[in-house]
GULUMVO-160001 format. One record per residue (C-alpha): x, y, z; residue in one letter. Coordinates in steps of 0.05 Angstrom, whole numbers, padded with zeros to 5 digits, always signed. Example, Ala and Ser with C-alpha at 12.3 -4.5 7.8 and 13.67 -1.06 7.14 Angstrom:
REM GULUMVO-160001
+00246-00090+00156A
+00273-00021+00143S
REM end
This chain:
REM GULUMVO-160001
+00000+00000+00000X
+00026+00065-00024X
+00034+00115+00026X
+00020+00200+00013X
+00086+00249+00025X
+00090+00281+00084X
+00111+00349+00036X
+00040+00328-00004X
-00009+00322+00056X
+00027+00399+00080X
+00013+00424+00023X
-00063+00405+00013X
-00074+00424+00091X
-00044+00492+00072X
-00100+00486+00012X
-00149+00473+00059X
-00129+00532+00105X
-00116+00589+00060X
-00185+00568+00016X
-00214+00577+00086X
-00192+00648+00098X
-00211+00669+00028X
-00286+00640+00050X
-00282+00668+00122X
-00260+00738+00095X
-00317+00742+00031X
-00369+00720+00088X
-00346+00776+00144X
-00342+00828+00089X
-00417+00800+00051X
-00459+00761+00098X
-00493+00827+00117X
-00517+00835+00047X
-00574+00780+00055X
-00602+00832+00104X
-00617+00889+00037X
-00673+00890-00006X
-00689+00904-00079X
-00659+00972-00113X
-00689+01028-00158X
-00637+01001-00213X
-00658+00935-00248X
-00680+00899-00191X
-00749+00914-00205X
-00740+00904-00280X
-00712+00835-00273X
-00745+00814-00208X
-00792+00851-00163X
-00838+00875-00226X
-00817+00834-00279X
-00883+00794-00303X
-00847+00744-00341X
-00819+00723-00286X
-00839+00654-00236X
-00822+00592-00224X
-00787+00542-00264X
-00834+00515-00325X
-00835+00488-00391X
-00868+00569-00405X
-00811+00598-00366X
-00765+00569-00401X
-00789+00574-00477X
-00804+00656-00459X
-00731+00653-00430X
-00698+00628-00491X
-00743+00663-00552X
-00748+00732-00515X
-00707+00791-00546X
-00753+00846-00534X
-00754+00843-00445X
-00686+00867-00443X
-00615+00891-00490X
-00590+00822-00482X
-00598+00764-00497X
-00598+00725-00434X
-00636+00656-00422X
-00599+00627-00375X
-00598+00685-00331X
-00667+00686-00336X
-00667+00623-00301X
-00623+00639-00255X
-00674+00682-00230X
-00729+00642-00247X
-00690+00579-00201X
-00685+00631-00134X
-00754+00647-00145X
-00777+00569-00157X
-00751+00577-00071X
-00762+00632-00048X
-00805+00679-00089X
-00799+00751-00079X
-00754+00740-00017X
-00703+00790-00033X
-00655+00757+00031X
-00655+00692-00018X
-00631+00726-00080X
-00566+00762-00046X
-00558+00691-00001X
-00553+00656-00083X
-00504+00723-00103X
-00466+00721-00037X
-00458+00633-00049X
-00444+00645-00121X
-00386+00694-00103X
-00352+00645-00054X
-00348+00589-00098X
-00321+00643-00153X
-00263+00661-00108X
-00249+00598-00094X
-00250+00570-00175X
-00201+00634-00180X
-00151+00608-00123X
-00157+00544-00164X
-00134+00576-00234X
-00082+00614-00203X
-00051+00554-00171X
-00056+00502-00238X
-00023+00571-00273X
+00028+00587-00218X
+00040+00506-00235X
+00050+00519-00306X
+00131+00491-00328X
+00136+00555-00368X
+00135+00589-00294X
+00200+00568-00281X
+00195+00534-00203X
+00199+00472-00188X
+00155+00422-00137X
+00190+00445-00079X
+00154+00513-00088X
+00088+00485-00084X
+00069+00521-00021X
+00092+00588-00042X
+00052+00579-00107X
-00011+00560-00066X
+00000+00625-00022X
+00018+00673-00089X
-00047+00644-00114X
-00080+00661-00053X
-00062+00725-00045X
-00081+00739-00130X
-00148+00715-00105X
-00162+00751-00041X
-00142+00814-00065X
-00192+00794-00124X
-00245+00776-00073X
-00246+00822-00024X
-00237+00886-00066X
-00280+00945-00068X
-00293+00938-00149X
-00327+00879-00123X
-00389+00908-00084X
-00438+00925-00136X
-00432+00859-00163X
-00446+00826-00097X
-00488+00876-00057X
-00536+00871-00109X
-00597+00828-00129X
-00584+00840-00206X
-00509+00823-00189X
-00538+00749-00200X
-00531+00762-00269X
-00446+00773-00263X
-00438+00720-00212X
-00461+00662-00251X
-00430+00686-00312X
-00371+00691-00277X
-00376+00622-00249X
-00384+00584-00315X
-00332+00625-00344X
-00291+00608-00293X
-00306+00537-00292X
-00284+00540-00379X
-00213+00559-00342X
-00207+00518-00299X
-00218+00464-00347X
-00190+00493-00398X
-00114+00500-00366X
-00131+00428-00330X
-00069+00379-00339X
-00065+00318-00367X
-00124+00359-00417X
-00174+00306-00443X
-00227+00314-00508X
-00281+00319-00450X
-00263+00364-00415X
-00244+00418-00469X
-00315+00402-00495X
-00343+00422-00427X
-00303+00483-00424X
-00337+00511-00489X
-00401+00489-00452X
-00381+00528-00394X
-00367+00584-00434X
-00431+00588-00479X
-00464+00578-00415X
-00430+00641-00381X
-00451+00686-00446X
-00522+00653-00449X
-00523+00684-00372X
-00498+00757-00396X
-00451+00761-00452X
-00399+00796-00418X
-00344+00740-00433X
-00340+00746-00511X
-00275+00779-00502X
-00243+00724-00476X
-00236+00692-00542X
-00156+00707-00558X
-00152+00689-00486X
-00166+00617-00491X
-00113+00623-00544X
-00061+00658-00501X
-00077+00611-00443X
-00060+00558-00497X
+00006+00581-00522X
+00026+00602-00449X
+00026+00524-00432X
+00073+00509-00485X
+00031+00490-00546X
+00056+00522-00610X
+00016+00584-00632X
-00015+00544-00694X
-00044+00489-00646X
-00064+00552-00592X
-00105+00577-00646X
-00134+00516-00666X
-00176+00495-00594X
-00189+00568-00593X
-00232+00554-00653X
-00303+00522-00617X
-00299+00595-00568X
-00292+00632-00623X
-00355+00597-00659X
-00392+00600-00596X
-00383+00676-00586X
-00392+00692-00661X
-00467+00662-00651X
-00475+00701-00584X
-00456+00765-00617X
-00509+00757-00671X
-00566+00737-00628X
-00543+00796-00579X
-00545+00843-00642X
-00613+00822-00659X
-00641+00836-00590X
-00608+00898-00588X
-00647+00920-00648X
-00713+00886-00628X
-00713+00926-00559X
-00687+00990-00588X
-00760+01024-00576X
-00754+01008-00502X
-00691+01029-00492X
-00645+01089-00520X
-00617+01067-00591X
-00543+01061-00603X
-00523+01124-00620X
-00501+01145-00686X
-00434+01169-00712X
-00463+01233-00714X
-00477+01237-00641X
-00411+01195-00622X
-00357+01201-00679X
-00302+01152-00684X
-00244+01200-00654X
-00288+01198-00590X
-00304+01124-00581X
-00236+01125-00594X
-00210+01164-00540X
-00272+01131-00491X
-00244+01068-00511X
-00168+01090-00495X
-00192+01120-00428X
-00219+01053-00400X
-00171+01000-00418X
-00125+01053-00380X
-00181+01063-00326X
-00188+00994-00311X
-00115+00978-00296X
-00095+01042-00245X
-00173+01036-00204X
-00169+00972-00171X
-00101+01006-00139X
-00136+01070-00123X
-00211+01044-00105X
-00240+01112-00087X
-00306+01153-00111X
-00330+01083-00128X
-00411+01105-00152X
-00470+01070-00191X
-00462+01122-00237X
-00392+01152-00268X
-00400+01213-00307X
-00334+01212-00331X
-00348+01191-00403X
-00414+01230-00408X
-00401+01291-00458X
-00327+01267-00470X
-00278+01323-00500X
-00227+01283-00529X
-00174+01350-00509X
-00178+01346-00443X
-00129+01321-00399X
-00154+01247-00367X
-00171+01233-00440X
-00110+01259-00479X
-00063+01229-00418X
-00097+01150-00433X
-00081+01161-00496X
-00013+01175-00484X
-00004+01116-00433X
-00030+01067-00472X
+00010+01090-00524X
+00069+01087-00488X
+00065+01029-00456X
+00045+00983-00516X
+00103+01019-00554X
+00151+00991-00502X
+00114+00915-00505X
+00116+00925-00571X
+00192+00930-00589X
+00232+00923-00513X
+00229+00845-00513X
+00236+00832-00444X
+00175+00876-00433X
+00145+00843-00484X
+00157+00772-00450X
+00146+00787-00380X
+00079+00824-00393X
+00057+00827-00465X
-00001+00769-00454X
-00022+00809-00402X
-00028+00869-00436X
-00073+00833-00498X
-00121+00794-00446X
-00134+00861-00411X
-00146+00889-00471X
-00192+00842-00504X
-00235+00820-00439X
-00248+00894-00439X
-00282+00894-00508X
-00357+00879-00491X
-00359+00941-00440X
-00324+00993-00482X
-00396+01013-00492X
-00392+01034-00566X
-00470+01015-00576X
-00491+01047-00507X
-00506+01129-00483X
-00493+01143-00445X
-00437+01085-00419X
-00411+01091-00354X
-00343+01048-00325X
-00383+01012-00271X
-00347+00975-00217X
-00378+00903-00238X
-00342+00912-00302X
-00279+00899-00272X
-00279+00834-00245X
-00253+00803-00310X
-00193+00858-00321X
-00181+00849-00247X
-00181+00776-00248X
-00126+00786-00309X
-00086+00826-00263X
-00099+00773-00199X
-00052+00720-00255X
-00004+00770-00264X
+00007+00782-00196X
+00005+00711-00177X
+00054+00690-00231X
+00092+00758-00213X
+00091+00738-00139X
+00115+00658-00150X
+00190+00678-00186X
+00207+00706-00120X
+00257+00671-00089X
+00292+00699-00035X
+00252+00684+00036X
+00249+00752+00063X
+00229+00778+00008X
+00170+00725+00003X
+00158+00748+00079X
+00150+00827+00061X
+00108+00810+00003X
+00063+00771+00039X
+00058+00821+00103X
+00050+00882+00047X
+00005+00843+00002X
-00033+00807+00059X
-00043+00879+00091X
-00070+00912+00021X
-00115+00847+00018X
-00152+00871+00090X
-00153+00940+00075X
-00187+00932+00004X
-00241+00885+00054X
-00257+00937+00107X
-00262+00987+00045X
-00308+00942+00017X
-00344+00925+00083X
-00359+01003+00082X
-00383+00999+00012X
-00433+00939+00023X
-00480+00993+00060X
-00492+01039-00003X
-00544+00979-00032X
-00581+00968+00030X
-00638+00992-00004X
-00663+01048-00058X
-00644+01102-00009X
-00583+01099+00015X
-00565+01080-00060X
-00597+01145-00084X
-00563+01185-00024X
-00495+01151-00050X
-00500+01165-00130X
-00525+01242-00133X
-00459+01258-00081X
-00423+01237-00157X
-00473+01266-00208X
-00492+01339-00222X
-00575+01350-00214X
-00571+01392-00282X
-00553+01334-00330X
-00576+01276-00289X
-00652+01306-00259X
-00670+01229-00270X
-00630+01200-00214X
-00638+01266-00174X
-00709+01280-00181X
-00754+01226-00212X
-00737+01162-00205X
-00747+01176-00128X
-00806+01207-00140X
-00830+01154-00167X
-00810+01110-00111X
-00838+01161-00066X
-00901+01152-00101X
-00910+01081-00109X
-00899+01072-00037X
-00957+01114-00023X
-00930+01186-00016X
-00958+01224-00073X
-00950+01298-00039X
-00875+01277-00021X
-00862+01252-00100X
-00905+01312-00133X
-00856+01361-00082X
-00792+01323-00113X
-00815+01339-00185X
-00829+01408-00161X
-00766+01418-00139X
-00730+01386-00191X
-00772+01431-00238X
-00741+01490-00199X
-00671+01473-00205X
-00671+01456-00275X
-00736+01494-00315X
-00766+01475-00367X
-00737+01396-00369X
-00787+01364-00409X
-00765+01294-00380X
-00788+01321-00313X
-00850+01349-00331X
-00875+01294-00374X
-00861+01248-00312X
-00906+01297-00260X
-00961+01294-00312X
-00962+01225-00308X
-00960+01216-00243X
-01022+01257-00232X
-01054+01230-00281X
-01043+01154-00245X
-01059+01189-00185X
-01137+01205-00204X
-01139+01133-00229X
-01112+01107-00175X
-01162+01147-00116X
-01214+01117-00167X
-01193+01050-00154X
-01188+01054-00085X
-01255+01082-00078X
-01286+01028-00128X
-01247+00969-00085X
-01268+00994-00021X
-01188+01001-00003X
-01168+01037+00044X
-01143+01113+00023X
-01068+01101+00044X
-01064+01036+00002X
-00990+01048-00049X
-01000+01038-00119X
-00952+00989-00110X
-00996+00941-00074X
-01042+00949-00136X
-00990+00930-00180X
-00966+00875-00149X
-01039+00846-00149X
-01045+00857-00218X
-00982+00825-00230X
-01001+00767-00189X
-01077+00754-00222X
-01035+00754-00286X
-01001+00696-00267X
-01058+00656-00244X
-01094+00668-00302X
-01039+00640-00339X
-01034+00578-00284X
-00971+00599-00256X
-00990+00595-00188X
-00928+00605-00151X
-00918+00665-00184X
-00990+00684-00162X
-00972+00664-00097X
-00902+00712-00095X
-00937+00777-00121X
-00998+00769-00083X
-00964+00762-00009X
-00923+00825-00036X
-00989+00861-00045X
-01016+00829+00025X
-00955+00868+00061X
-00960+00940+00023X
-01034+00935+00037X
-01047+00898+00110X
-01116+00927+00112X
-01134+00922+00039X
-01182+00860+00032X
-01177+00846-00034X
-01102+00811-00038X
-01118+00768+00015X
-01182+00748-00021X
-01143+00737-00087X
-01084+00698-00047X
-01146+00650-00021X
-01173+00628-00084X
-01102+00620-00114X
-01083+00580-00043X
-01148+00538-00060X
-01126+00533-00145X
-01067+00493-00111X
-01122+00454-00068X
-01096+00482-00002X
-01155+00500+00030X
-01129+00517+00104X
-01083+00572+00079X
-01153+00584+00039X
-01193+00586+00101X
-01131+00639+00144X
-01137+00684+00079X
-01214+00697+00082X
-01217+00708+00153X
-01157+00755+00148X
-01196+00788+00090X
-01267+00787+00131X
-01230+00824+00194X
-01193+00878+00153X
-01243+00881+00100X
-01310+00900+00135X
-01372+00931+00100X
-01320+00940+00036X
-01318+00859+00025X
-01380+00860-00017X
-01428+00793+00011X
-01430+00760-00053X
-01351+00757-00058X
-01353+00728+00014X
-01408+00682+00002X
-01376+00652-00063X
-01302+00641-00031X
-01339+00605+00017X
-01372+00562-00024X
-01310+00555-00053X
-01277+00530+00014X
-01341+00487+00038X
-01333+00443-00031X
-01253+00441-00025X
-01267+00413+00046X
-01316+00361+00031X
-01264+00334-00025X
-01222+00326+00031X
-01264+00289+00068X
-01275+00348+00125X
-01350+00351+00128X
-01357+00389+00195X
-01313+00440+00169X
-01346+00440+00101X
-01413+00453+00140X
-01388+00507+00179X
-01363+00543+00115X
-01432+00534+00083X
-01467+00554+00141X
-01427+00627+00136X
-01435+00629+00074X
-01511+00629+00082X
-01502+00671+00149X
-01474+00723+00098X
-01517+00726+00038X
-01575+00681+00041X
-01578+00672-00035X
-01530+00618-00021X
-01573+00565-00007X
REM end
């Protein structure tokens, strides 16, 4: 019987132990986040209003994967990535940061994992002896990954599903892809892994020449690199196209792409120049980090952060270009950066702004460069001050981040957070009415009409503005109307109304879980509104519950009063007295009849 190394069982424990601390430090940084709720900024697109949304179903799934008109991309399996947390949980929004927070764990973690197989890599130049340093070069790559700042939005929001589980498959293509001895499976899975990660969100169709680079870095000749680049490159070829399509279908929801006219070629140029520079110096200087950048909005290709990343880049690619030792120690570095970064150059968006969950992929390019940087050290004290200096930069970046989480607690303090970045004047939107629409469809109609007033005030004449007031008091009258006509009460939130209506859409359609999600939602806008509870009875009996039934019409009878017309009463009774006597409860089935009659005597 063959017995392990003592230098082999060290080096997993030390495995074990450092994939521990990267869990232990994403958790103490994140596990707050399950405690936020849904945002004013795609959350209720993709989740809290969406009415395509439910529970997983043959209907789900065909809407997920033939849709190009819901959103600008074409994504079906994030879709169901949504549509799987909401199979569990429904509208919970704890359970879809709890999925974000659990998807970004096992993402570090698949990172540590590259880093070590490519700290591993012969090319590296260190041998077995190293193996522990490797493992703790990779670890520090992926903590400093983990735990940064850029990393927040991604995680501290709902929508930040979307990212995560692109990010996993995509990770899980590495992984695979760089696995030694390689095997035709497992490249085969990669590509899956990879299609999967753009059928999430296509943010990955730059890592194309990547999968190439990756190839040729393990030794294989460029011609053969090229080669099992060839299924990623097919794969991402039939992405774009789709995603080109959808972008065309939804272009009356959303803005168009805008035109060379309105964005010439010497400024996407420039824009372009400024973030491929912007995303290499920000994860070292992590400050002003906002929803919303203006930095590119109105760019003036003269002025000095633009003309100065055009000179950098310049520069530097110059010197990768013809000082071959620059070229060998980081020219694959310099191309991956620059083609992950493709898909957000936002040449087809206006106005684009460098968000923070943008960066993970650049980041994660400079995590392998540090980690391979970090393994050809050699000397012992200097392995010791790089691992106190490195280890230190790693905390800091997590109690910046820590500080960060609190901005996405909830619409609020994410509103508070983004106008301390943007000026009123050329963003009244996220100033003025997008809360005042919040305001309003939480119930406060004087508070939201005073918002548009005042927005009105500081910048006159916005016909943006305007148009939105109009509206709004225009679905206010229809709104007092259907108060009045329901019998609600007069504080009930439009939001409780649309949440019903979203909710009897779905059980029209059969999707009773959905039904289920929206209605509750309603039930806690609106505690003393009768009619949700009503609705959530007879969906609770559709799914021949008839207890939950029974709760729901009391509840409804208490808050509901002279407004919960007797024929309404007397049918959901009926309703529950025939659902009992199918189950075989007759006393209870009398009982229900017997109110029913109690309440309106055409009954009988």
């Amino acid at each position: 019987m063959s017995r392990v190394a003592p230098m082999a069982v060290a080096s997993e424990r030390w495995v074990g132990w450092l994939g521990t601390m990267l869990v232990l430090g994403c958790l103490g940084i994140y596990a707050h986040v399950t405690e936020f709720g849904f945002v004013t900024f795609d959350d209720e697109h993709n989740i809290a209003f969406n009415p395509h949304l439910g529970p997983w179903s043959w209907a789900k799934i065909r809407w997920a994967f033939t849709d190009a008109a819901y959103a600008r991309r074409y994504m079906p399996l994030g879709w169901l990535g949504f549509a799987g947390i909401f199979s569990g949980a429904g509208l919970a929004p704890a359970a879809y940061h709890g999925v974000v927070l659990v998807l970004h764990v096992v993402n570090t973690l698949l990172l540590f994992g590259l880093l070590r197989r490519l700290a591993g890599t012969p090319c590296v130049g260190v041998g077995s002896a190293d193996e522990n340093w490797r493992t703790t070069a990779a670890f520090l790559g992926a903590a400093i990954w983990a735990w940064h700042p850029l990393r927040v939005e991604s995680v501290a929001w709902a929508s930040g599903l979307l990212y995560q589980q692109a990010e996993f498959f995509l990770l899980i293509a590495l992984v695979l892809f760089v696995r030694r001895p390689t095997s035709r499976v497992s490249g085969w899975i990669a590509v899956g892994g990879y299609a999967a990660s753009l059928l999430t969100y296509p943010l990955a169709l730059g890592f194309v020449p990547v999968f190439a680079l990756l190839g040729r870095w393990q030794g294989a000749p460029w011609r053969r690199a090229v080669r099992k680049m060839i299924p990623f490159a097919a794969v991402a070829v039939v992405v774009v196209v789709v995603n080109l399509v959808a972008r065309l279908v939804a272009a009356d929801a959303f803005l168009p792409a805008p035109t060379l006219a309105e964005s010439p070629l010497a400024v996407r140029a420039v824009q372009t120049c400024y973030l491929w520079v912007y995303y290499v110096w920000k994860p070292w200087w992590p400050t002003g980090l906002t929803l919303f950048n203006p930095v590119l909005v109105g760019v003036d290709p003269a002025s000095a952060p633009f003309v100065a990343s055009v000179v950098a880049l310049a520069v530097f690619s110059g010197l990768v270009a013809f000082w071959p030792a620059a070229q060998k120690r980081v020219g694959f570095f310099l191309i991956a950066h620059l083609c992950v970064l493709v898909p957000m150059l936002g040449w087809l968006e206006r106005p684009h702004f460098p968000s923070d969950r943008y960066a993970a992929f650049p980041q994660g390019v400079l995590a392998v460069a540090l980690t391979l940087g970090l393994v050809r050290v050699q000397a012992v004290w200097r392995r010791r001050s790089m691992v106190a200096a490195l280890g230190a930069v790693a905390i800091g970046m997590g109690v910046l981040s820590a500080r960060q989480t609190e901005v996405w607690r909830d619409a609020w303090t994410l509103f508070a957070h983004v106008k301390r970045s943007l000026p009123a004047e050329k963003f009244p939107m996220m100033y003025y009415e997008r809360p005042a629409v919040l305001l309003y469809r939480s119930g406060d109609a004087a508070g939201a009409l005073a918002l548009f007033d005042a927005g009105l005030a500081r910048v006159p004449g916005n016909a943006s503005l305007a148009a939105a007031r109009e509206a709004l008091l225009r679905d206010g009258v229809a709104h007092r109307a259907r108060l009045s006509a329901a019998g609600a009460p007069p504080g009930t939130p439009p939001e409780a109304l649309l949440q019903q209506t979203l909710g009897l859409e779905a059980a029209r359609a059969g999707d009773w879980g959905a039904a289920l999600a929206h209605l509750r939602w309603a039930r806690a806008m609106a505690p003393g509104f009768h009619e949700p509870l009503y609705n959530l009875a007879l969906v609770w009996l559709a799914r021949g519950e008839v207890r939950p039934a029974l709760g729901c019409y009391l509840w409804a009878e208490t808050c509901g009063g002279a407004a919960f017309p007797a024929s309404a009463r007397s049918y959901l009774l009926a309703r529950i007295a025939q659902a009992f006597e199918e189950t075989g409860e007759i006393k209870l089935a009398a009982a229900a009849r017997a109110r029913a009659v109690s309440v309106s005597p055409s009954a009988r």
